[in-house]
C-alpha positions in Angstrom: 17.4 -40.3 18.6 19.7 -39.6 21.7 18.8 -38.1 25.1 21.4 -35.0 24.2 19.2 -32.2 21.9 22.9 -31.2 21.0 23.9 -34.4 19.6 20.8 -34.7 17.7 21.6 -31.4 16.0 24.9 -32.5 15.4 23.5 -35.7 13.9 21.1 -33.6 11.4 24.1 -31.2 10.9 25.8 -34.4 8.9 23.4 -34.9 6.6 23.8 -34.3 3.0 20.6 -32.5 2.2 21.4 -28.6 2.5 17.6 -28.2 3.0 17.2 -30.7 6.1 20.7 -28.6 7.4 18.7 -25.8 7.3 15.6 -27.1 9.3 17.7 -28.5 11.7 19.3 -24.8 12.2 16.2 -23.3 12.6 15.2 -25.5 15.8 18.5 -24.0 17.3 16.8 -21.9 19.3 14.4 -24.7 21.1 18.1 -26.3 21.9 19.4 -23.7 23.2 16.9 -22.8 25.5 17.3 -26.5 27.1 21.0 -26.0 26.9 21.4 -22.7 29.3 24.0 -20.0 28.9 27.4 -22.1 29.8 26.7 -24.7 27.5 25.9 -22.2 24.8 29.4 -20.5 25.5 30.8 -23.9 26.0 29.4 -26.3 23.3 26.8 -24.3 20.7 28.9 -21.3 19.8 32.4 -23.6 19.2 30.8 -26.2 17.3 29.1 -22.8 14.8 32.6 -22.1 14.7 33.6 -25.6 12.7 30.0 -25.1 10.8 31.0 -21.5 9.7 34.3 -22.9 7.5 31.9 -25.9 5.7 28.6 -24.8 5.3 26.4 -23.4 2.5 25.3 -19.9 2.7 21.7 -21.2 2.8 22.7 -22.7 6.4 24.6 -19.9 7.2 21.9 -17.4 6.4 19.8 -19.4 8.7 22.4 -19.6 11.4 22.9 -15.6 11.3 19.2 -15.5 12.0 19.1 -18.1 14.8 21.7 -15.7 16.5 19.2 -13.2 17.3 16.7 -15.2 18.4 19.3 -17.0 20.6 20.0 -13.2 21.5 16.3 -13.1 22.8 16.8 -15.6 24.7 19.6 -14.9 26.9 19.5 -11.5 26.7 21.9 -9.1 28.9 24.3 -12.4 28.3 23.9 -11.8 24.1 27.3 -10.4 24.3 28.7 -13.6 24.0 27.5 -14.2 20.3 29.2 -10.5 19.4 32.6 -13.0 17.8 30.8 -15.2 16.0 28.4 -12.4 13.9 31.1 -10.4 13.3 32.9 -13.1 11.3 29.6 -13.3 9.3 29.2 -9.6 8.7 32.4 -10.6 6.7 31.1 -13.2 4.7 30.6 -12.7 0.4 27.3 -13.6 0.4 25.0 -10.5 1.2 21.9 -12.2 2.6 24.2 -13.6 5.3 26.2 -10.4 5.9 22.6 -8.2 6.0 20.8 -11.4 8.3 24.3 -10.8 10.4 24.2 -6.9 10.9 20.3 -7.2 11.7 21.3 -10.2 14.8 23.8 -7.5 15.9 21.5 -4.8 16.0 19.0 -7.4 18.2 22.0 -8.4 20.7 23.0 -4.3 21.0 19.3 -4.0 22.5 20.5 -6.1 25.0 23.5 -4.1 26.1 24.2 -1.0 28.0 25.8 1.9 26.9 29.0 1.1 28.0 29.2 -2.4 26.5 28.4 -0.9 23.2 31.2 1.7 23.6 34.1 -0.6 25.1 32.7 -4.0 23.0 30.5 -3.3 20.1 32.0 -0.2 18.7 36.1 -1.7 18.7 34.1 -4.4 16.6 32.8 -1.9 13.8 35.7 -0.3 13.8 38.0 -3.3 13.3 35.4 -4.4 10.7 36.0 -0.2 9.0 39.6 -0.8 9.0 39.8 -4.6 7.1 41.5 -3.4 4.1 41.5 -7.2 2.9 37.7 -7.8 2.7 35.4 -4.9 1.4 32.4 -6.8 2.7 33.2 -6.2 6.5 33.2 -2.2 5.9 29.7 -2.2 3.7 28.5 -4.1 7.2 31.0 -1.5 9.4 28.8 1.3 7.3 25.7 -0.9 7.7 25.9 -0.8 11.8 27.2 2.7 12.4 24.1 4.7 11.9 21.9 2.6 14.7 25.4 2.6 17.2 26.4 6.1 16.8 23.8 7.2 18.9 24.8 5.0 21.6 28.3 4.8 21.1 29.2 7.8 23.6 33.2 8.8 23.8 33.4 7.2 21.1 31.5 9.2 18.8 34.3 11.1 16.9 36.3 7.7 16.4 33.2 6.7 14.6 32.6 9.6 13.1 35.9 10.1 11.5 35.8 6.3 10.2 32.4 7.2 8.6 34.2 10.0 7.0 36.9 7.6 5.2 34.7 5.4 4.2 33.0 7.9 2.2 36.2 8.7 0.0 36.8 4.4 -0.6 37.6 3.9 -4.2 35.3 -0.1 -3.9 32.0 1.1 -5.1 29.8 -1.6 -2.7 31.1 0.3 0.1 30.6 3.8 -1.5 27.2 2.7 -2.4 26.6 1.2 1.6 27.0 5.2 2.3 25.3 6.9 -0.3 22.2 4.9 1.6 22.9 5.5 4.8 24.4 9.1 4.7 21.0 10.6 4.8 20.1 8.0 8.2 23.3 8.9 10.1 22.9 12.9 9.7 19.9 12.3 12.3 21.9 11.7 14.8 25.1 14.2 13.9 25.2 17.5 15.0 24.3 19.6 12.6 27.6 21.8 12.3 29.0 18.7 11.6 26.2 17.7 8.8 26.9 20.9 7.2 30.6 21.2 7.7 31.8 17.7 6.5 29.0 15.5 5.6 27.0 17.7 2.9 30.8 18.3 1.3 30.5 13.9 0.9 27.1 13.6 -0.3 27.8 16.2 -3.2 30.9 13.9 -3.8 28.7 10.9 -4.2 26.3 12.9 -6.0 28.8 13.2 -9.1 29.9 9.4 -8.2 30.7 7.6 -12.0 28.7 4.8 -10.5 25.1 5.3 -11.9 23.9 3.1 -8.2 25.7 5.2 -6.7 24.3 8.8 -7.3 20.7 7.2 -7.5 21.1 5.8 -3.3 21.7 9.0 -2.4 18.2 10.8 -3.5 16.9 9.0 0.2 19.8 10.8 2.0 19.3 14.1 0.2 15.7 13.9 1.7 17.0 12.8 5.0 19.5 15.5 5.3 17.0 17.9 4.3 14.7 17.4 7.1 17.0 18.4 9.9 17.9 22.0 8.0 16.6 25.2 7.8 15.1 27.4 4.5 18.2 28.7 3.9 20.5 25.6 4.6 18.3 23.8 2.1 18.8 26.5 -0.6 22.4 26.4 -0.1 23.2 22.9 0.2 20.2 20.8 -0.8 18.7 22.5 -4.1 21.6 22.5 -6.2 21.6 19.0 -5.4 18.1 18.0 -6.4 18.6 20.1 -9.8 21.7 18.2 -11.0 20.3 14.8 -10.1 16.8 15.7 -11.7 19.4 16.9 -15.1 21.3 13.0 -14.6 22.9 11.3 -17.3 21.0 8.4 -15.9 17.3 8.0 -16.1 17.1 5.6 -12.9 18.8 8.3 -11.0 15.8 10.7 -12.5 13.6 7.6 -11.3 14.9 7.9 -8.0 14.2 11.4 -7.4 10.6 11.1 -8.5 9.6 8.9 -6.4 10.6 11.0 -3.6 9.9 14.4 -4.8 7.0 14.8 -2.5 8.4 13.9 0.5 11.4 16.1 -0.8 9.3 19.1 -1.3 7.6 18.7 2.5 11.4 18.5 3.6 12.4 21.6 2.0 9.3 23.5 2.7 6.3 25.1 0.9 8.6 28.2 -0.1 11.3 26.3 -1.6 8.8 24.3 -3.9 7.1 27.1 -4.8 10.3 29.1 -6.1 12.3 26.4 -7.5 10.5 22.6 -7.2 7.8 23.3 -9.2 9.8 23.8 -12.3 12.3 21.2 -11.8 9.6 19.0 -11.5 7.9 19.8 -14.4 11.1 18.8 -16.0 10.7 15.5 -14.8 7.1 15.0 -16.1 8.2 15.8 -19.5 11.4 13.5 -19.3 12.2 11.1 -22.7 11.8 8.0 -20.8 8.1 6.5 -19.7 9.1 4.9 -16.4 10.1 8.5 -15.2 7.0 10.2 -16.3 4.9 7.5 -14.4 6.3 7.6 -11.5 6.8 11.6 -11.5 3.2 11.7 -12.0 2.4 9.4 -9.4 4.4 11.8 -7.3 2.6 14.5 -8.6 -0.9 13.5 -6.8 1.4 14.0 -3.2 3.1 16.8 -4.9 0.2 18.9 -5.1 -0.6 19.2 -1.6 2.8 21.3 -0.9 2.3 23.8 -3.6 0.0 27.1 -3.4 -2.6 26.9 -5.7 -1.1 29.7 -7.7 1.5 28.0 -8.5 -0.7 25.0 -9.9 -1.5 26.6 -13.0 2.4 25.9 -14.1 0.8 22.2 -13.9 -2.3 22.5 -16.2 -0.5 22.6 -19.3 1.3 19.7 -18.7 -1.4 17.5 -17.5 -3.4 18.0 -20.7 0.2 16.2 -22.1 0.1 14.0 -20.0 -3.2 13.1 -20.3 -2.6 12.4 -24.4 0.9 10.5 -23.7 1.5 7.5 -25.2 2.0 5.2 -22.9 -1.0 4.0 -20.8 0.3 3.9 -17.0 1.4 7.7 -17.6 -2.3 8.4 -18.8 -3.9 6.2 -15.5 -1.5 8.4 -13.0 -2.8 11.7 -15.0 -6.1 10.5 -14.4 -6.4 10.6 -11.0 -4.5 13.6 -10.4 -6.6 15.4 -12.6 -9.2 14.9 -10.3 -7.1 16.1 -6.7 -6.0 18.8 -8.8 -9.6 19.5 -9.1 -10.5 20.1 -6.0 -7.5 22.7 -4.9 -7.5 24.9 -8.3 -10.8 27.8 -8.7 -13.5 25.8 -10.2 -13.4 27.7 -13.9 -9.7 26.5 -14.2 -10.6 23.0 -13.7 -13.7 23.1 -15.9 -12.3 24.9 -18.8 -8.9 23.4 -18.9 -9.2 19.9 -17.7 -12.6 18.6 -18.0 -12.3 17.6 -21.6 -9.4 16.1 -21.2 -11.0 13.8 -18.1 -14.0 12.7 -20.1 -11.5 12.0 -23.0 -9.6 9.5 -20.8 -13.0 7.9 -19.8 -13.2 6.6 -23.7 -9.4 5.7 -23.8 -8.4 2.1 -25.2 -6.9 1.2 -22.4 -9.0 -0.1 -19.8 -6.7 0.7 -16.7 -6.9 4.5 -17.6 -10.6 4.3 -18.6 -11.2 3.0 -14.4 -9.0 5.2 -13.3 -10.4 8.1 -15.4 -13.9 6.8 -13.8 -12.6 7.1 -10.8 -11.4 10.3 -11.1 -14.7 11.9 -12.6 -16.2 11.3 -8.5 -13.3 13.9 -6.7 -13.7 16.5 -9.8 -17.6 16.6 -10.1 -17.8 16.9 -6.4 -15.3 19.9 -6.6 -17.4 21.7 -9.7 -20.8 20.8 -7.3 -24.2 19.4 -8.3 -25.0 21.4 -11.1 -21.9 20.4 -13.4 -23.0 16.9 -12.7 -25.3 16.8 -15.7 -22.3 17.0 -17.9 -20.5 14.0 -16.6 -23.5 11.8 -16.8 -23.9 10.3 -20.3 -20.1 9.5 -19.9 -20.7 7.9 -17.1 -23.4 5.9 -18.5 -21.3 4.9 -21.1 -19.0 3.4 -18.6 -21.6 1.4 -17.4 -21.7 -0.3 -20.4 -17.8 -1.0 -20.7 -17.0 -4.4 -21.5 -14.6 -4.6 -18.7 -16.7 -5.0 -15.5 -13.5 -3.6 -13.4 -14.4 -0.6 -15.1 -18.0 -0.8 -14.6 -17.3 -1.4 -10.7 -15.5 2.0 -10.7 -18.1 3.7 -12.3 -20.6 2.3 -10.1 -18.3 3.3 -6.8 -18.2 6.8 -8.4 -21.9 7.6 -8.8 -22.5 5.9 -5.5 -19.9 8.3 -4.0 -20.9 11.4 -5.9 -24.6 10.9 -4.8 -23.6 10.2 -0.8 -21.3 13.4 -1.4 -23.9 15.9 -2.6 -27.1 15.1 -0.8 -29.5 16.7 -3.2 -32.6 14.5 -4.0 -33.9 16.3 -7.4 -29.8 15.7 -8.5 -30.0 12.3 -7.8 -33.0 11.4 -8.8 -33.0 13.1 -12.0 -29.1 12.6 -13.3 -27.6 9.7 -10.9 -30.2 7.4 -10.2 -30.8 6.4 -14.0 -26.9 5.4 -13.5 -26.5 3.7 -10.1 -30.1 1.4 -10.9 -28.0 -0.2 -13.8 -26.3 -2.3 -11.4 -29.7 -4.5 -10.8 -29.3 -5.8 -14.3 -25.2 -5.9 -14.5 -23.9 -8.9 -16.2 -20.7 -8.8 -13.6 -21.5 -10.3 -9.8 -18.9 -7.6 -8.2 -20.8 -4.7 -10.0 -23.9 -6.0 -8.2 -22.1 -6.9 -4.9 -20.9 -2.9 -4.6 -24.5 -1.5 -5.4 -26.3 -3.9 -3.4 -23.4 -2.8 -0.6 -24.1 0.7 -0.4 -27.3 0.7 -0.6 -28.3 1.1 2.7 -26.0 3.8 2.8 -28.5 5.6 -0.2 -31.5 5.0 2.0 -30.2 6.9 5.3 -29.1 9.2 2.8 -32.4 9.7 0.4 -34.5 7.9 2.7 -37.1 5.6 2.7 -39.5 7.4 0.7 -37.0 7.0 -2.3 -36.6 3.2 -1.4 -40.2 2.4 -1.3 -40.8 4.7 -4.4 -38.8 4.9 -7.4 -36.1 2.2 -6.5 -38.4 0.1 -5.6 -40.2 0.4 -9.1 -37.0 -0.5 -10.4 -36.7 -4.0 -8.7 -40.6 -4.4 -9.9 -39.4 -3.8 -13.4 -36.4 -6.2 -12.8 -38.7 -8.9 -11.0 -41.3 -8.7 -13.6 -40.2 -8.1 -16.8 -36.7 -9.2 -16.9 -35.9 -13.2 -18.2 -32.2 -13.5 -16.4 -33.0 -15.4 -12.7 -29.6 -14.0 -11.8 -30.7 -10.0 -12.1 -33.9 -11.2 -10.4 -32.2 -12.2 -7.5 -30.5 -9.2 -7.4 -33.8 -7.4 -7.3 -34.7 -9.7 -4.6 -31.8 -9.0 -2.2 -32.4 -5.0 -3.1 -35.7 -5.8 -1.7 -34.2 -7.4 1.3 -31.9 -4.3 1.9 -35.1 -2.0 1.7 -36.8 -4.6 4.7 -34.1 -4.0 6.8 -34.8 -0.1 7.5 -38.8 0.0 6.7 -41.3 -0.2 9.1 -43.7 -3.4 9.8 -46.6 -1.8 7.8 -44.8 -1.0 4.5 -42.9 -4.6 5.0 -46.6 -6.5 4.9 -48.3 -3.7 2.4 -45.8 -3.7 -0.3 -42.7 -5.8 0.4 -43.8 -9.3 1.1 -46.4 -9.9 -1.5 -43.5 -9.7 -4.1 -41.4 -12.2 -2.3 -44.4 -14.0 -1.9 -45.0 -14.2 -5.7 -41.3 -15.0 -5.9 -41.7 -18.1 -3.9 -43.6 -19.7 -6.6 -41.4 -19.2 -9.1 -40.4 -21.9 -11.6 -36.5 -21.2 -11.2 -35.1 -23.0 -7.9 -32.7 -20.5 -7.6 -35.3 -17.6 -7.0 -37.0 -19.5 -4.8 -34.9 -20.3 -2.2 -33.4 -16.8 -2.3 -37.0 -15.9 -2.1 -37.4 -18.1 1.3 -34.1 -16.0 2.8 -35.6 -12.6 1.8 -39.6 -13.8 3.7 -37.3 -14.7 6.8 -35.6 -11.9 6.9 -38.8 -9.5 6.6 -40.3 -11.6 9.1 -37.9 -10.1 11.3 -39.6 -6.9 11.1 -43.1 -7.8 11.1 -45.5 -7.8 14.0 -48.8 -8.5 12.6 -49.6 -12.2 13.1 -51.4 -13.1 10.3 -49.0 -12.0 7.9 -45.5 -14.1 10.1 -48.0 -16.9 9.6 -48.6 -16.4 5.6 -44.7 -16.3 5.4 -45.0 -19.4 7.7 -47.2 -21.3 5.6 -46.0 -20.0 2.3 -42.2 -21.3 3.7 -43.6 -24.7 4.7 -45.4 -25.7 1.0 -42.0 -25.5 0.0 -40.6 -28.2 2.2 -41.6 -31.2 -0.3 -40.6 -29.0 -3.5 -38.3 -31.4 -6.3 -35.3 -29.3 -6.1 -33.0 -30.5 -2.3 -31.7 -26.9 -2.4 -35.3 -25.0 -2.1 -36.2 -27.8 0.9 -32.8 -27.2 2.4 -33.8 -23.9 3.1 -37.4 -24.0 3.7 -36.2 -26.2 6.4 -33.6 -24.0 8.0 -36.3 -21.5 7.8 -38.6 -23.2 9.7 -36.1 -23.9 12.4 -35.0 -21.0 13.6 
């Protein structure tokens, strides 16, 4: 290897193996932080001029990126590597044109406004006007919107460029507007957006080119942002009501995904009056992929409607909530439940609970979580006394042979009991639920109730822990065969040690774990030594910290390494 770092490169540069090229690109930047500035002007940038009329794409790709960290580098002096990225904003291969545009944008943060008005802007407008390669005006698009800003005197040359490139018949560069239409109008003055640029996106609105119409739904939100109630019923609505009427169903696609964001643009009065119907349209559309996504929308979508309105929902969530196809079904599911907690509670009770505890016995197992899921938001809207109704279902959940399902549930009752704070509730309708996680065949479903557990006891206090719970992990402990639900029990008892008092610990806590370390199973007995150290934590009475002591230290010759590993360790510390 020679003293020079730019010969080395230019050694690893020769070799055959595109992949080795392209490491040895990506240590340009160490190389050219030990070259300086001259001899990047001088010797780097020429020689990237030979590599640009050989190389792969790969290398060039990796070359386009090197620029801007070079850029980083020397900074106010980035102007220098301006020549070279505009050739590559003019190469076929879009990852190297997109990698060059994003290392211009990088050097231009370097620059002063006049540099980018005298230097950078002749460059995107000499890329606009090459009539010979449509790939340097998708990039002259591309770097308009973040230079415009900056590009002071020259704003109108720029502007009226943008302009032409809107009518160009090569549909890559029409399609490089319709995205960036909506992204320039921030920075317009309005007149003008109104005037001339509103006239262009209607154009590409009715563009043949299917990509076309669908990248401009982003710009029709865009633009809609920066005008008023009535601009937006003028310009913007007819807009949205052809493209939701398109030939094309990703252009309907399109437009659901951003209907929410669409309807905050235009404004609560505006998707009162005319959004909510021509989204209802899209939720009933032929094709499935626009119905899921539309009613994905639909859980945002809510929030900028008045609840009067709403009721032009209903109807079409209880189809939705029988489609055929199963991601529609999940989406329906948990709106069912937001829905729930906006709408008068007799609306949601008589018109959608059914449909809710329907989805909770669906085949799928997807909408059945969801629809689990969604049972938490809309009991907690209906309050404590509709409770009762949801709990058999929710018992059956418990039982689902999926245990992503049974997590859900578990998460809901957990939630639902944190949320209404009424002991007789819980203890007589969602305790008999949330104590079925002690004997779950599924470790996560134990995991979450063991987790929020604590949570229950500040909640329902300790009297509840120490009381009927704690019967629970007696009845798990004593009658139950599986060593795995009897650990379980054991942590649960652990849990109730960490917010009881020394007393209850020694009265009613330890002699179980006490029992529990002369168990026959290894596994319960050393789980049992973790759960005695931890009490002892809590206990100030001597003689019972030396019981745990002594009980602890029989166990250190036991047969099984594991249970004398930890007797051990417990001894230690």
């Amino acid at each position: 290897m020679g003293d020079n770092p730019m010969d080395v490169f230019k050694e690893e540069m020769e070799n055959e193996e595109v992949y080795l090229k392209v490491n040895a690109m990506h240590r340009i930047r160490v190389i050219a932080t030990l070259l300086g500035i001259d001899k990047i002007k001088s010797v780097l940038l020429p020689y990237f001029e030979t590599l640009m009329k050989k190389e792969d794409d790969e290398v060039l790709f990796a070359m386009a990126e090197e620029l801007g960290y070079i850029a980083q580098i020397i900074q106010q002096q980035s102007i220098c590597l301006l020549p070279i990225l505009e050739q590559l904003a003019g190469f076929d291969e879009t990852v190297v044109r997109d990698q060059a545009v994003k290392s211009i944008i990088i050097v231009c943060g370097y620059l002063g406004d006049n540099e980018i008005s005298n230097n950078v802007v002749p460059m995107i407008l000499k890329l606009a006007s090459n009539e010979a390669n449509f790939t340097c005006r998708v990039s002259a698009v591309n770097l308009m919107c973040p230079m415009y800003a900056r590009s002071g005197n020259q704003k109108e040359k720029l502007r009226q460029k943008f302009n032409e490139l809107c009518s160009e018949e090569t549909p890559m560069v029409r399609r490089a507007v319709a995205s960036k239409i909506g992204e320039i109008a921030q920075f317009m003055d309005k007149n003008h957006v109104i005037e001339v640029l509103i006239a262009v996106l209607k154009q590409l609105c009715q563009d043949e080119q299917d990509q076309v119409r669908l990248l401009c739904m982003e710009s029709i939100m865009n633009i809609a942002k920066i005008l008023n109630i009535n601009e937006n019923k003028t310009n913007i609505l007819p807009l949205i009501i052809s493209s939701a009427e398109d030939k094309s169903w990703r252009v309907r696609l399109a437009l659901s995904k951003i209907f929410a964001e669409l309807a905050e643009a235009v404004g609560k009065e505006i998707a009162d009056s005319s959004l909510i119907q021509i989204f209802s349209n899209l939720l009933k559309d032929p094709e499935s992929d626009v119905r899921v996504i539309a009613v994905k929308s639909l859980a945002k979508f809510i929030k900028y409607v008045s609840p009067e309105k709403l009721t032009l929902i209903i109807p079409l969530l209880q189809l939705l909530a029988k489609d055929a196809f199963a991601q529609v079904k999940q989406n329906a599911c948990l709106v069912i439940g937001q829905i729930a907690t906006i709408l008068p509670r007799d609306n949601s009770q008589s018109k959608l609970q059914s449909y809710l505890i329907e989805l909770m016995g669906d085949d799928n197992q997807d909408v059945r979580k969801n629809a689990a899921q969604s049972v938490g938001v809309f009991a907690a809207a209906l309050g404590p006394d509709a409770i009762g109704q949801f709990i058999p279902h929710l018992k059956k959940s418990m039982e689902d042979p999926k245990w992503r399902v049974r997590k859900e549930t578990m998460q809901t009752v957990i939630q639902l009991a944190l949320t209404i704070k009424n002991i007789d509730v819980f203890l007589k309708q969602l305790e008999p639920v949330y104590v079925l996680f002690l004997k779950d065949r599924a470790a996560e479903v134990r995991t979450i109730g063991l987790c929020r557990l604590n949570d229950l006891i500040q909640t329902y206090k300790i009297d509840w822990a120490l009381g009927s719970f704690f019967s629970k992990c007696l009845e798990v402990l004593n009658k139950d065969t599986g060593f795995l639900y009897r650990i379980n029990a054991l942590y649960a008892i652990q849990h109730i040690g960490q917010v009881a008092d020394g007393p209850m610990i020694q009265d009613k806590l330890w002699p179980i774990v006490h029992k529990c370390l002369k168990d026959n199973v290894p596994n319960i007995k050393f789980v049992s030594i973790r759960v005695a150290k931890s009490l002892s934590k809590r206990i100030d009475h001597q003689g019972t910290l030396n019981q745990i002591k002594q009980a602890i230290n029989e166990l250190i010759d036991d047969n099984d390494r594991d249970v004398k590993f930890y007797a051990q360790e417990a001894l230690q510390y």
